[in-house]
N, C-alpha and C positions, 0 to 999 in steps of 0.2 A: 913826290906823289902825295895828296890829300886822300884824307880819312873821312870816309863817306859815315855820317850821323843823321841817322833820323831821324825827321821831325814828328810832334803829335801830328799837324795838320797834316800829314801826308800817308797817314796810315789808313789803310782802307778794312773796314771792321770784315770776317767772315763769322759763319756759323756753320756748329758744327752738329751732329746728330750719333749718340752714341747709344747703342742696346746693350742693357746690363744685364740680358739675360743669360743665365748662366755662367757670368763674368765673377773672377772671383773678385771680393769685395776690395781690398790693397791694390792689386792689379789697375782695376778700373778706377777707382779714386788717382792713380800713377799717372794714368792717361790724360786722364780731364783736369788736371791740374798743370801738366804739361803743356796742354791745349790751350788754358786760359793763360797762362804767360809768353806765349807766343812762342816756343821755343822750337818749333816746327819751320818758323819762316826763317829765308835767308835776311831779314831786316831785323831780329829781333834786336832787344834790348834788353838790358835788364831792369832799368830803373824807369821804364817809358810802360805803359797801359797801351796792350798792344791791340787793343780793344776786341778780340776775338770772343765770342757767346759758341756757349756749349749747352748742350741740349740732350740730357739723360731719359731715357724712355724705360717701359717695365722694370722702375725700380724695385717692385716686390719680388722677384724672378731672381734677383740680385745672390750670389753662392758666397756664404762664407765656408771656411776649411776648420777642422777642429771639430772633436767628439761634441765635447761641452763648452763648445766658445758662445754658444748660443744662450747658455743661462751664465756663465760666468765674468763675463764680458757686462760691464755697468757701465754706463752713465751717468752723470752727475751734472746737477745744476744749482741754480740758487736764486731762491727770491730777493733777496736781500730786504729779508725782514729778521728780527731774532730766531735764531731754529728753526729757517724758512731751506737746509740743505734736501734734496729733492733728488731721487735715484733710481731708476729704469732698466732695466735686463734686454738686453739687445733682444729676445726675443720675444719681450714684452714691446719694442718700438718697433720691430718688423710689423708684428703684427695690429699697431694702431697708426704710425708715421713712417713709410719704408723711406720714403725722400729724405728724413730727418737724418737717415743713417750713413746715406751718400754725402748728406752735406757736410756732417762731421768729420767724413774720413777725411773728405777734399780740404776741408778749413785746417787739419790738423798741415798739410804738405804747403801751402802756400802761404808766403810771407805773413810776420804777426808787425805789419805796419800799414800806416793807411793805402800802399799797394795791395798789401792783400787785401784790405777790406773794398777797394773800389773793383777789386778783380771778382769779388764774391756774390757781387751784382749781377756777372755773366752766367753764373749758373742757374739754370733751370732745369727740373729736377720733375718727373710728373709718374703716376702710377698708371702703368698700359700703354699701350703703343701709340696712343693719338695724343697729338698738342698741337696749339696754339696758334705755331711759328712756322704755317706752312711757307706761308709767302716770302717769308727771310729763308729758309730753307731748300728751297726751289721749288714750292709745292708739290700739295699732292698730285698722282696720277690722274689725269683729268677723263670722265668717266662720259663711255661711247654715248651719245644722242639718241634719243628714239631715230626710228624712222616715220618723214613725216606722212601726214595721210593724203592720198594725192587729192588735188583740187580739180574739183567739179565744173564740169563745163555749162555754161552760161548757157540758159535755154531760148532761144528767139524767138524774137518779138511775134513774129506772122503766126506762131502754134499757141499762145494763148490770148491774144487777142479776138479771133472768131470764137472760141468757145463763149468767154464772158457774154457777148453780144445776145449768141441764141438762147440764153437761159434769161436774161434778163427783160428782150424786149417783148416775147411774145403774153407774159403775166400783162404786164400795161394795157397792152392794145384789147385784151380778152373783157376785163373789166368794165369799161366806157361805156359800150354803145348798149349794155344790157339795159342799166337803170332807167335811162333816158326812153326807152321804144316801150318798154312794159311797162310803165310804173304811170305817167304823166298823160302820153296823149288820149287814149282811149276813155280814160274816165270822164275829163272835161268836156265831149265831143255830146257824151247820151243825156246827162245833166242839163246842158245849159238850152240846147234845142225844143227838147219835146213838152213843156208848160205851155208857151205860146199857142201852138197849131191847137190843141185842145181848146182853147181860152177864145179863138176867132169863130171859131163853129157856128155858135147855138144861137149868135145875136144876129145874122141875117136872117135865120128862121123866124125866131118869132116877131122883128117888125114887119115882115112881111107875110104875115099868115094868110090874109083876106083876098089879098091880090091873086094870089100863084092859082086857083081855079077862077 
């Protein structure tokens, strides 16, 4: 019987979505480190990047246990300059970096070699319930559609074509014959006629004064 080993290329990455709310702080760091080394799958590995992403919501929500773990509980870092040592009260980082506090726990539980460092890449860590990764995630609940508004029936041709007609042709036809009757003929008619008739009169009379008795 052969000994089934598997390979990188056959690993199929998941993601995973975890609420830290009211989670206590050790606890929850337990999980998602568990999470990111595959130790959930029947394929795990130990020394194989099981390529699994985890995904921390309402970090600030996050429970720690303990009267005074809250101010006694320090941090430490370092600039690496001379007397550049740097130091923080867990409840001084709750309240400006709450993700900083999950990232610590989780780095504290998972390998200190370049496994754990490529495994540290899968966490994602965010303050509130919304991020990023809905689409890795299976997205969000996809949100109902208006209803739409119904469509309007198409008005036919035969009910507004006669209107346009009678508004438009009876203005034309009123116009035309007014200027033309009143304005032109009557005036040229009494003008050009009545000089003449006057003008023929007077010259049969007087060549013929002597004759007519």
């Amino acid at each position: 019987m052969k000994t089934y080993i598997v390979k990188a290329k056959d690993i199929v990455p998941k993601w995973h979505v975890v609420d830290a709310a009211g989670q206590p702080l050790g606890r929850l760091a337990t999980r998602v480190a568990s999470l990111l080394r595959g130790k959930h799958r029947p394929d795990f590995t130990p020394y194989l990047d099981m390529r699994d992403f985890v995904v921390v919501v309402n970090a600030e929500r996050v429970r720690v246990s303990g009267n005074n773990k809250m101010r006694q509980k320090i941090y430490y870092r370092h600039t690496q300059y001379p007397g550049g040592l740097k130091q923080v009260t867990l409840e001084k980082l709750m309240a400006t970096h709450p993700t900083r506090v999950i990232e610590h726990a989780v780095r504290g539980m998972l390998p200190h070699n370049r496994l754990g460092a490529k495994l540290r890449r899968h966490l994602k860590v965010y303050v509130g319930p919304e991020h990023p990764h809905q689409a890795q995630t299976g997205g969000a609940p996809k949100k109902p559609k208006p209803p739409k508004p119904p469509a309007e029936k198409p008005v036919a041709k035969a009910e507004t074509e006669p209107v346009v007609e009678e508004v438009a042709e009876p203005e034309a036809i009123a116009e035309e014959p007014v200027e033309a009757a009143v304005v032109e003929e009557p005036v040229e008619a009494v003008v050009d006629e009545a000089p003449p008739e006057a003008a023929e009169e007077p010259q049969p009379d007087g060549g013929t004064g002597g004759e007519a008795p």
